[in-house]
N, C-alpha and C positions, 0 to 999 in steps of 0.2 A: 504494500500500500504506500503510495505518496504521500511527501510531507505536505497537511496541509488539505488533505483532501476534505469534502463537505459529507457531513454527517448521512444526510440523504445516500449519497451514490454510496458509501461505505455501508451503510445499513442495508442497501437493498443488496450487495454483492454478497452480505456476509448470510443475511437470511436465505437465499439463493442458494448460497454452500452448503450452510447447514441442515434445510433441510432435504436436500439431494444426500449429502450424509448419511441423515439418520432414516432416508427411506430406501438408504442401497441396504441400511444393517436388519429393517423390519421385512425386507424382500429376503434378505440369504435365513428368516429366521426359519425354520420346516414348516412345514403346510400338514405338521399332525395337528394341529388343533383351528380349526379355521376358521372360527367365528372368534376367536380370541386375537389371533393376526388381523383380521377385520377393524376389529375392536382397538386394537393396539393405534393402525395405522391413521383410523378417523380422530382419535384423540391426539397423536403428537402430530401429524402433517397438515389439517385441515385449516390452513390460515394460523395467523398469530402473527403478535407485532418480530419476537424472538428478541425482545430488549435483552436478555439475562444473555447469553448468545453474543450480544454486538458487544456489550459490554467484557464480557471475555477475551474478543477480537482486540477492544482497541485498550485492553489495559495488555495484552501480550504485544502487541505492535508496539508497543514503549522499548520490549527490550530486542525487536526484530526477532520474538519466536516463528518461525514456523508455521504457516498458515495450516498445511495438515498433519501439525500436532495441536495447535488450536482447537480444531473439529472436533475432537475426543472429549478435550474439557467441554467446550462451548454445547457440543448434544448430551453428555452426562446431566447438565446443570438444567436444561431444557425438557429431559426426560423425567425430571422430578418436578420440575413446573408443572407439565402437562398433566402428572401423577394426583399432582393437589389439585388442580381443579377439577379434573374426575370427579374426587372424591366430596371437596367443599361444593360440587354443583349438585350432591344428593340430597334427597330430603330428607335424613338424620343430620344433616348440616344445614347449608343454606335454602336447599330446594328451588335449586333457578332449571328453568327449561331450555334457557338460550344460552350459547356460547359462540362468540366469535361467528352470529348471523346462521347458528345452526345448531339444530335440537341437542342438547345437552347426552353425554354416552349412555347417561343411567334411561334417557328416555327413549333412546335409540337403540339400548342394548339390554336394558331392565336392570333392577339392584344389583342383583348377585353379578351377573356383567362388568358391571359397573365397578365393583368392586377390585375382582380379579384382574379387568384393564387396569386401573390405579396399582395395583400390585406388581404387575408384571413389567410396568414401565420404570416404576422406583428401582425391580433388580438389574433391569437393562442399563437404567442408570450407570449403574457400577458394573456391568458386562462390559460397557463401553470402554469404562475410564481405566479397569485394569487388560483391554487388551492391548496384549504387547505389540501387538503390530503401529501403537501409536508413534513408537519411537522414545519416549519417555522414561529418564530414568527412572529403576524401581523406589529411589527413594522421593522422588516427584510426584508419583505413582501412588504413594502412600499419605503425602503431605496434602494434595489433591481430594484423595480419599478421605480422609480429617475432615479437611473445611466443607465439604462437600454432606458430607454424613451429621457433624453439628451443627451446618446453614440449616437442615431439613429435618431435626429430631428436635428432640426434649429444650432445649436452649435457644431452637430458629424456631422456623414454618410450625411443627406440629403444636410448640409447646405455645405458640402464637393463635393458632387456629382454636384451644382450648382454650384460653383465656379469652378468645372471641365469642364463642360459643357463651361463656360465663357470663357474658356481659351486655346480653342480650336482655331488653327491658328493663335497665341499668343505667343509669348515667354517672359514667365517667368523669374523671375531673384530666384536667389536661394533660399530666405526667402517667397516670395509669395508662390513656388510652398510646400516649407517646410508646409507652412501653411496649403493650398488645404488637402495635405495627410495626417497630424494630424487631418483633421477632418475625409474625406472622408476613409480612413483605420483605421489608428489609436484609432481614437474614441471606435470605437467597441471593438478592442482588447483591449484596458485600460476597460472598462465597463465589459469584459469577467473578468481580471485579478482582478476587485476589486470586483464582484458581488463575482466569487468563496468566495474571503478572508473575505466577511462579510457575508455571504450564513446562518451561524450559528451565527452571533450575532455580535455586536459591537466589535471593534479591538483598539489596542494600537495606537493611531494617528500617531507616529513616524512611524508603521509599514505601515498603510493606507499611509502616507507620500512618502518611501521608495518604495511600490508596484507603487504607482501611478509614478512616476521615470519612475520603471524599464518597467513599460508597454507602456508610450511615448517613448524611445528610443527603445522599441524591434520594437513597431510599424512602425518607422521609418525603420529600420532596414528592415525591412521585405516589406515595399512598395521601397526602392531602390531597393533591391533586385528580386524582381518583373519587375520593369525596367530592368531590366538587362536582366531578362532571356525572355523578349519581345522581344531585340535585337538578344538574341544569340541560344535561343531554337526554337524550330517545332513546329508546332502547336498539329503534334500526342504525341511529348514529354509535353508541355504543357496541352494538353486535351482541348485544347479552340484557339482560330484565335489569331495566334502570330501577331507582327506587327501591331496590330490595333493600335499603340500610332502612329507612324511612320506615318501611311496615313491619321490622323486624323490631323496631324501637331502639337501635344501635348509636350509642353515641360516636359521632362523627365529628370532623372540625369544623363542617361548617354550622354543624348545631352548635356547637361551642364558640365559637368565634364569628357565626354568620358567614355569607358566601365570600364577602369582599376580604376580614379576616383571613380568612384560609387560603385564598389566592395570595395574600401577604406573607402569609407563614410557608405556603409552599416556596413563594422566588423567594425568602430570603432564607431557606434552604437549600436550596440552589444556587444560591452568590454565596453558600458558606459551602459547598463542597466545590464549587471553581475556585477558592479562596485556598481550599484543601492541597490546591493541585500546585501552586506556586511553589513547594518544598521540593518538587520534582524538576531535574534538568532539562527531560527528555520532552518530545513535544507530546504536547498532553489536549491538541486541539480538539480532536473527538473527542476525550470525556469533558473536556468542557462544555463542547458542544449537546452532548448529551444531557446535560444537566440543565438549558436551559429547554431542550425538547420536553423533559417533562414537563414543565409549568407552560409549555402552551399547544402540546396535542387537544383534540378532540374526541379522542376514543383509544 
């Protein structure tokens, strides 16, 4: 990738790759179970922005890794995205029927389906990331494995998704709900942002330092900002059931702070993870860049 380049062409080459990728690995998977391959391939390939993904891309492009050693992290991290929304799209969780402008798996595949997709994508996760064919060394390998397995357990995604669940018909005060979404989003996007920058090998701690910053306030950034556009977008501009925080009685930022506050608090989480990125030498134009995409997409 060029120095310099705009977030746009980088984002659409790198979603392009990736998921050419991960649907050369769901094709070579056997054809013994085939509603489960079905199942697999409509939840990870069918559309999606793949932020967690670009993000991998352009925090490994710092150190000139490897574009197809990239792929291994960038679809591991993306295989357990697709995992959780399976799962948060069911109705023991959130019970939405749209995703990404198309019926949700549990409704296209029923619960138990539904289930087993979400399971089978989290081990593929890690099928991915320790096949050797990535080129990576085993102690990369392992390091990856880490952040990857805490982004999405007990401490990231899951243990966020259960304090979400908790806090339904509840209102939050602003540091509780901060907490919820550093894990429940957050997590993963910080996990995307550090696996890219170690993808090729151990890093300059101050750097590791520095990324790690700027991926909790992008994270942050980017789940305000999601509130927001719950409030104020469709569900056809969305691609998924807007309003579901609204009927589920969820406190949000812009209940807490109104729509105009939380559009404040997402960009100046946003000017504080570009602010992150100045400790770093290398050009850091895409994750700047990316940091103000979140505070002004539409969907």
């Amino acid at each position: 990738m060029v120095s310099g380049m705009e977030l746009g062409a980088f984002a659409s080459s790198v979603r392009e790759r990736v998921t050419s990728f991960m649907r050369s690995y769901v094709d070579y998977l056997s054809n013994d179970v085939p509603s489960l391959k079905e199942g697999v391939a409509y939840a990870l390939l069918l559309g999606g922005k793949r932020a967690r993904p670009v993000l991998a891309f352009a925090a490994g492009r710092l150190y000139g890794t490897p574009e197809s050693m990239l792929d291994y992290a960038a679809a591991a991290v993306e295989c357990v995205h697709s995992y959780s929304l399976v799962h948060d799209d069911m109705p023991e969780m959130d019970n939405d029927t749209m995703r990404r402008g198309n019926p949700t798996v549990h409704v296209k595949f029923g619960q138990a389906g539904a289930l087993l997709i979400g399971d089978t994508l989290q081990a593929l996760a890690f099928q991915i990331l320790s096949d050797p064919r990535s080129g990576m060394a085993p102690s990369s390998c392992a390091r990856l494995t880490s952040i990857l397995a805490c982004g999405a357990g007990y401490e990231g995604m899951c243990g966020g998704q259960s304090l979400d669940l908790e806090a339904e018909h509840q209102h939050l005060a602003l540091e509780p709900l901060r907490k919820l979404h550093s894990k429940k989003t957050g997590a993963l996007i910080r996990a995307a942002v550090l696996m890219g920058a170690q993808c090729g090998g151990e890093r300059d701690p101050g750097d590791i330092e520095a990324l790690d910053a700027y991926a909790r306030h992008v994270g942050l950034a980017f789940q305000v900002w999601d509130d927001v556009m719950d409030v104020t977008e469709d569900s056809a501009t969305l691609g998924k059931n807007a309003g579901s925080d609204l009927e589920k009685e969820k406190s949000t930022y812009p209940s807490l702070l109104g729509i105009e506050g939380a559009k404040r608090c997402a960009r100046e989480a946003a000017d504080a993870a570009k602010d992150a990125l100045l400790a770093i030498k290398g050009d850091t134009s895409l994750l700047s860049q990316f940091a103000d995409f979140t505070v002004s997409r539409d969907h």
